[in-house]
Structure formats: structure tokens, C-alpha cells
N, C-alpha and C positions, 0 to 999 in steps of 0.2 A: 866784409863784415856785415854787411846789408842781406847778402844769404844765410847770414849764421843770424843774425836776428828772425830774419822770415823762418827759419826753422825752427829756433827756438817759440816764436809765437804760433805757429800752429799745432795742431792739435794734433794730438797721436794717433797714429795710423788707427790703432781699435778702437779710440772713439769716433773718429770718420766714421769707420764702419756702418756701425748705430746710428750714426743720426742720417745715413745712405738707406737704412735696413738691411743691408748684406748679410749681416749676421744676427743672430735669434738670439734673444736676452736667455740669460743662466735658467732665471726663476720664473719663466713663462712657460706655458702650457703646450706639450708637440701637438697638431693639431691632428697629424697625420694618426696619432697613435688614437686618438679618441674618431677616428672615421674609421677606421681597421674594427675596435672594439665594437661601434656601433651595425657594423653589416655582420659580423661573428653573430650579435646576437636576435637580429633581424634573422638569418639562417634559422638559428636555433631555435625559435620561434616559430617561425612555419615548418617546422619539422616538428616538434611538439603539439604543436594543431593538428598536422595529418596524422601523427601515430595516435594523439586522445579521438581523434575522429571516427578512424579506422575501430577503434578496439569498441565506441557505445553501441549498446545496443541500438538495432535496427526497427526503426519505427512502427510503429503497432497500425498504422492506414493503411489501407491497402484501396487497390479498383475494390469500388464493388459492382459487383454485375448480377442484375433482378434473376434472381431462378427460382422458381416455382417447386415447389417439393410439394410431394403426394402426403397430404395427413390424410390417412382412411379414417373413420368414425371411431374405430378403437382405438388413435391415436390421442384423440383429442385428452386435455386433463379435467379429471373433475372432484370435486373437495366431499370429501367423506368427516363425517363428525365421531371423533375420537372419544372426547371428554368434555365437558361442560360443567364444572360446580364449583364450589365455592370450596377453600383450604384454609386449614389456621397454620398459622406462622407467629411463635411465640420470642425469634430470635432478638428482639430489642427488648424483653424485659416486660412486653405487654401484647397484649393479644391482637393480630392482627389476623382481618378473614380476608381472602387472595379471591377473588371472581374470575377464574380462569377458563378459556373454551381454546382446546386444540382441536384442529383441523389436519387431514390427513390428504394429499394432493395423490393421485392414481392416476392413471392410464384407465379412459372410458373402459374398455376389454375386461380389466379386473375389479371395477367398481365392484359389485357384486359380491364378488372371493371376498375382499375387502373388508366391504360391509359384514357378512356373514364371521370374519375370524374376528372383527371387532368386538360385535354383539356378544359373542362365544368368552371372548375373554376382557369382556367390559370393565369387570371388578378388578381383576386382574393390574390393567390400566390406572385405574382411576387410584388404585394403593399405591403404586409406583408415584403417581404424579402427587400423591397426600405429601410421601416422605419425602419427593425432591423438594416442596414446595416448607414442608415444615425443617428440613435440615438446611433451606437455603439461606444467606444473610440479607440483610434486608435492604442494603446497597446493589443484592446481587437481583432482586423481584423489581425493583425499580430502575432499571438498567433501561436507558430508551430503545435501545434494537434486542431487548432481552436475550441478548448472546449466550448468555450461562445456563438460565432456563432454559433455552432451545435447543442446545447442546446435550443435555441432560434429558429432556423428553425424546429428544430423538434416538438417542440411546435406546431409551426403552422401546419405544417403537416399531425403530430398526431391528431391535431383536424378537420381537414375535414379527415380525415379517421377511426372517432374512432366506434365504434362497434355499432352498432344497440341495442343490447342488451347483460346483463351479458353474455352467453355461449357461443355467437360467437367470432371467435378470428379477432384481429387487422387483415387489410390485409395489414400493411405496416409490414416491418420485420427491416430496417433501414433508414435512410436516412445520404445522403453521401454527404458534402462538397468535388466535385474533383479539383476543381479550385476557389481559394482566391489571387488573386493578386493586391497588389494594381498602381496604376499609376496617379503621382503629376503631377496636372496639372499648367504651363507655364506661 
């Protein structure tokens, strides 16, 4: 009778168990399963590094190394005067006069040409630059890197100096807005 009480008071073999730790509670977390998922995506991760790595563009530095290039005297650039005066621009409802001076950038070589087809078609210029300046808006003459005006005078520019033929090059190299002011008139 003394064994059948000792068995009776102890405890069932599966709670032994648990309070030994042998065996893993129902509604506890596998730990194994969250270390498996964890290196899956450690993997996956450094394989998404090396393919976004691989695929960026390739950095814009480079060596650089001092080399000397030949500018002969005709190489050199120098500023030819295009236009210089003063434009009305009517576009807000009220009269505005524009003080505007373009500047034309050449290759020394053809300063000269240059100057000569300037002069030649001065007037020519200066009406191009009236209408761009009177058709323009007035957000567009007060623009700080005046991108739309510059665009627009180069245009013209570019075309009474455009090439003769495919091989020869342009003789203008830029053309420069130095003065854009405007002044309301009273």
C-alpha cells in the first residue's frame, strides 16, 4: 500500500518532464526556426548588396594625371560683342525696358570672320533679340541663370553662324547673356 500511495502522490510522468526541461512547452517559441529564418535572410541581404552594387553606375573620379596639351594662339577664346541695348517688354500689363549686352565666345582664328558677319548683319540681330525679349514673360527675363533667354538668343545666333558644311566646325563656341536688367517704366 505504501507504493501505491508513493505513486499516487507523485506526479505524472509529463509534468516531470517540464519541470526536468526534457520537453518544450506547446506555446513557446522554436528557437531553431527563428535562427534558420535569421541566416536565410542575412544571405539574402548580401546578395541584394552585391547585385544593387554591381548594377550603380561607376564613379565619375578617375587618376588624374598632369598632361600638357598644345593651345596654339588660334586656339585661344575670345568674346566678340553681338548686341548691346536696351528692349521693351510689355508682358505684365506695363512697360518694361530690358538693358541687355550679348556676348559671342570664338576661337582667336576666327575672331575676325566673326566680327565682320556680325557687323554685316547687326540689325539683323538686334530685331531677333527685340522679339525674343518683347514675346518673352517676365518670370522668364528674370530667370537667375536666364536659361530661356539664352536658349533662345542662341538660336539665333547659331543660325547665322551655322557651318557651311557637315566637316567644318561651328565658329561660335558660346554665346553669353552679361547683362539682363530689367527697368519699370513711370
Amino acid at each position: 500500500m505504501s507504493a501505491e500511495k508513493k505513486d499516487a502522490k507523485a506526479p505524472p510522468p509529463a509534468d516531470a518532464a517540464k519541470k526536468d526541461g526534457g520537453e518544450a512547452k506547446k506555446g513557446g517559441l522554436p528557437v531553431k526556426l527563428f535562427g534558420i529564418v535569421g541566416v536565410v535572410m542575412a544571405i539574402e541581404a548580401g546578395a541584394l548588396f552585391f547585385v544593387f552594387k554591381s548594377m550603380k553606375p561607376k564613379s565619375a573620379t578617375a587618376d588624374v594625371h598632369a598632361v600638357v596639351v598644345a593651345n596654339p594662339e588660334g586656339e585661344k577664346i575670345t568674346e566678340v560683342k553681338a548686341v548691346e541695348d536696351k528692349f521693351q517688354n510689355m508682358q505684365t500689363g506695363k512697360v518694361w525696358f530690358w538693358d541687355i549686352a550679348v556676348y559671342v565666345q570664338t576661337k582667336q582664328k576666327n575672331a575676325e570672320l566673326v566680327k565682320k558677319r556680325l557687323e554685316a548683319r547687326q540689325a539683323e540681330i538686334g530685331e531677333e533679340v527685340s522679339r525674343i525679349v518683347a514675346r518673352a514673360q517676365h518670370a522668364q527675363l528674370k530667370e537667375p541663370d536666364r536659361q530661356t533667354l539664352s536658349k533662345q538668343v542662341s538660336a539665333v545666333v547659331m543660325k547665322i553662324f551655322e557651318p557651311t558644311d557637315e566637316k567644318s566646325e561651328s565658329m561660335v563656341e558660346r554665346v553669353i547673356i552679361s547683362r539682363c536688367r530689367g527697368l519699370p517704366l513711370e
